[in-house]
N, C-alpha and C positions, 0 to 999 in steps of 0.2 A: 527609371521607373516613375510612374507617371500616378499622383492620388486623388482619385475622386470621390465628391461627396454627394451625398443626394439625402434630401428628405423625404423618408417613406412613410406613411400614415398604415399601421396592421392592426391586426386585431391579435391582442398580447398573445391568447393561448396559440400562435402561429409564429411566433421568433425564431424558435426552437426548430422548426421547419425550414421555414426562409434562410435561417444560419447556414443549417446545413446544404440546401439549396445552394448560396452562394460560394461557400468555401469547396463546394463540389466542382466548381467550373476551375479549369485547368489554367486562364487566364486570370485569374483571382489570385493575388498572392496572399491578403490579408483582410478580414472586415473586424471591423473595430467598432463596437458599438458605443455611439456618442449619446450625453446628457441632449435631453429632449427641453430645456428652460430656454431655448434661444441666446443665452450670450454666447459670444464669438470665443471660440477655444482653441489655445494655438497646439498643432495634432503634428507630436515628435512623427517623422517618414520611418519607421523600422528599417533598420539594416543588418545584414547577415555575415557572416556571423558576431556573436556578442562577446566570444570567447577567443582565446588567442591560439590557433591550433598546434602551435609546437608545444602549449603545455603539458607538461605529465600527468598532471595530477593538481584537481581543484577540492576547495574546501567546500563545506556546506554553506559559510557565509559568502563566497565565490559564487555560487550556483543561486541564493535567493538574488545576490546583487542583478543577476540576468534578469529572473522573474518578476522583479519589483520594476526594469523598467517599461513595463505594460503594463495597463489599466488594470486595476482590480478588478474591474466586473470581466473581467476578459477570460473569453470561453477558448477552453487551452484545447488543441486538438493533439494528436499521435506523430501528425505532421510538423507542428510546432517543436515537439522535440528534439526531431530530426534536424530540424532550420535552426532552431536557436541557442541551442545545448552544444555541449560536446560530446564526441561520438565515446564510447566505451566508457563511458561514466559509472567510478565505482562507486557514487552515490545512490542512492534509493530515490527515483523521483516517478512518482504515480499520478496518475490524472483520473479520477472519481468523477463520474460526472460532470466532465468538461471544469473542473476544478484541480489546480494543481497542487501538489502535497511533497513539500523535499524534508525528505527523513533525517534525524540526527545521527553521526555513526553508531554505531549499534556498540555496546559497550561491549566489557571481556565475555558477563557473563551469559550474553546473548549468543556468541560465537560458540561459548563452552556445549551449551544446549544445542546449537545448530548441530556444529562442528559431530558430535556424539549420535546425533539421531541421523543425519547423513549415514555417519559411515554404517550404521547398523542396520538402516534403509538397502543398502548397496550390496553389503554381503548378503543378502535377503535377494534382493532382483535379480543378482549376478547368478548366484547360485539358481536360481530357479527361471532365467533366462525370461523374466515379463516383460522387460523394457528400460527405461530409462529416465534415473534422478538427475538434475536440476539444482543448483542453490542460485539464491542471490547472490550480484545485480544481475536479473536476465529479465527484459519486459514477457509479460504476458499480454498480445495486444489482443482482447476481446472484442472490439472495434474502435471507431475513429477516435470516440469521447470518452475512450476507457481502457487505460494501457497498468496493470499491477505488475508489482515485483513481489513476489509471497517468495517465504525466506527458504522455502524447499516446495520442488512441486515432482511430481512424475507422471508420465504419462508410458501407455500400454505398446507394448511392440508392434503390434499390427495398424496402430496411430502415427509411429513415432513418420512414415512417409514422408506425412502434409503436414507435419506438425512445425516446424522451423523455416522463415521464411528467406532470400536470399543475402536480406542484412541482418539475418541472426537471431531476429522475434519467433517466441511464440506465437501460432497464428490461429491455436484450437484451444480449445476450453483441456486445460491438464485433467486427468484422470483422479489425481490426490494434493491437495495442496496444506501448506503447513505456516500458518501462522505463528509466530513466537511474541506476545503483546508484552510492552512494557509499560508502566502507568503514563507515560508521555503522550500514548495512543489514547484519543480520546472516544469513551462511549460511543458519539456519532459517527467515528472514523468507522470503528471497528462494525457496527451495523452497517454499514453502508457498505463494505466490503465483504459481509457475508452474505448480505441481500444481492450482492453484484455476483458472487460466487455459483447462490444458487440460481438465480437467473438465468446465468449463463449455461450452467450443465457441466458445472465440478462435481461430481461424483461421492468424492468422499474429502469433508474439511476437517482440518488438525487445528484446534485453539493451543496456547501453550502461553501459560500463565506463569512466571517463574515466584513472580512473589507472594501468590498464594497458593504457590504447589499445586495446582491445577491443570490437570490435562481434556479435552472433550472430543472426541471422534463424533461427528453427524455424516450422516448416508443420506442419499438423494432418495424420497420414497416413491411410490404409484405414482403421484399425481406433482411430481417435481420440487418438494419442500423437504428442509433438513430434518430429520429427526436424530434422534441417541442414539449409537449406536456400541460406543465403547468412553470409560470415565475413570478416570481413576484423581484422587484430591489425598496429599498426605502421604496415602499409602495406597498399594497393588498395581496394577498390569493393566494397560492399553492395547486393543489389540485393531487390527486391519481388517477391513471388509476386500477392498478392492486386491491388498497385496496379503491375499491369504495364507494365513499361518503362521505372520508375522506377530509378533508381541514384544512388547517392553515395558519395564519395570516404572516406574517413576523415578526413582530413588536412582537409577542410571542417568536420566538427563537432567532432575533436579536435588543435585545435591544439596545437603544442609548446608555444607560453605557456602553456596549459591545461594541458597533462598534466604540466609543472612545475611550475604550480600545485598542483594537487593531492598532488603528492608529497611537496613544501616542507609544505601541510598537515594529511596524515597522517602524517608522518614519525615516529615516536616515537623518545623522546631513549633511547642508548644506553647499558647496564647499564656502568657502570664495576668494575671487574673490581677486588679489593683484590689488589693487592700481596702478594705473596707474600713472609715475611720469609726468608734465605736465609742460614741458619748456616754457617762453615766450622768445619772442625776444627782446631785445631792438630797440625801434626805433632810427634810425641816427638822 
């Protein structure tokens, strides 16, 4: 493999373009965007793959060790994946805007929540014959610079066709997808995922907050933005737009053990406050 360089002069709001442009030619294997200060910088050759393929099974600091050795400014594509990863990866790893994202394992009581709204999901579908549930690790590839893993998704029977593509991706925006956040995820994540969500033409989004017993269903409305469609915080019933007639409790997928859990371990230890030293005067 043979690497060249060249210096290109653009006009910045055009990179985005050009990347794409380049990484689009089938003779391209890689473009790596380099500091623009003119000293000489020695440019590691990539090679494939990073990972050792008879392994079983990689950890999460396995999978950043791959990640970290590429530039940080480095616009991660759906292809990179495929190239530099290993294949059936039951880790969680998401690319947000040409940005990549590798998730912590999901702890017990994430599963317990998954685990529980699956199967209640399934008895629901199966019975009423709509289509077909999903859990994570399964990409959802929306396009080149934007591939999620949402922790439950389904899509509609008369979709399900074109929906899986020959190495196992999702290839269509799912019909219902289900988030389960845990305070690790941060603010920007979580926005940027629902902005991508609706964008894309998810239909109906699932929030699921365990450590402050929170649930929020949004529907896609007239004019392609989420609004309310079903809530429940504490206490009552959540219910389904898309998988109609469906409903559940809160108190079914967040239990009090659970939502104790969870607070027991995000709890952060308390700023101890120093002591204020308190002079008196003597009186004359």
């Amino acid at each position: 493999m043979k690497t060249l360089q060249y210096q290109i002069t653009i006009d910045e709001s055009k990179v985005q373009d050009l990347y794409a442009f380049l990484t689009s030619l089938r003779f391209v294997h890689e473009v790596i965007p380099l500091p623009t200060n003119g000293q000489q910088i020695a440019q590691e050759i990539i090679h494939e793959p990073y990972y050792t393929p008879n392994q079983l099974a990689y950890s999460v600091a396995e999978i950043k060790a791959i990640a970290n050795r590429f530039p940080k400014n480095k616009l991660w594509t759906v292809q990179d994946l495929d190239t530099y990863f290993p294949p059936d990866l039951s880790i969680k790893v998401e690319i947000i805007r040409n940005r990549l994202y590798i998730m912590p394992t999901p702890r017990e009581n994430h599963q317990l929540i998954s685990n529980e709204l699956l199967f209640a999901f399934n008895v629901h579908v199966k019975k009423h014959k709509l289509g077909q549930m999903y859990h994570a690790p399964l990409d959802v590839m929306f396009d080149d610079n934007n591939t999620f893993q949402p922790d439950i998704l389904f899509i509609k029977i008369e979709r399900r066709a074109n929906a899986v593509s020959a190495n196992g991706k999702i290839v269509i925006a799912p019909d219902l997808v289900v988030e389960i956040w845990s305070p690790s995820n941060r603010k920007k994540e979580r926005e940027q995922k629902r902005e991508m969500y609706e964008s894309f033409g998810v239909t109906e989004y699932w929030s699921i907050y365990p450590k402050k017993k929170h649930i929020t269903v949004e529907i896609l409305n007239e004019i392609g933005k989420y609004e309310l469609f079903s809530e429940a915080k504490q206490t009552g019933k959540v219910q389904s737009k898309i998988l109609d007639g469906f409903e559940i409790d809160i108190d079914e997928l967040i239990t009090q053990e659970i939502q104790e859990a969870e607070e027991t371990t995000t709890e952060k230890p308390k700023n101890k406050r120093k002591k204020k030293e308190i002079s008196s005067k003597k009186e004359g």
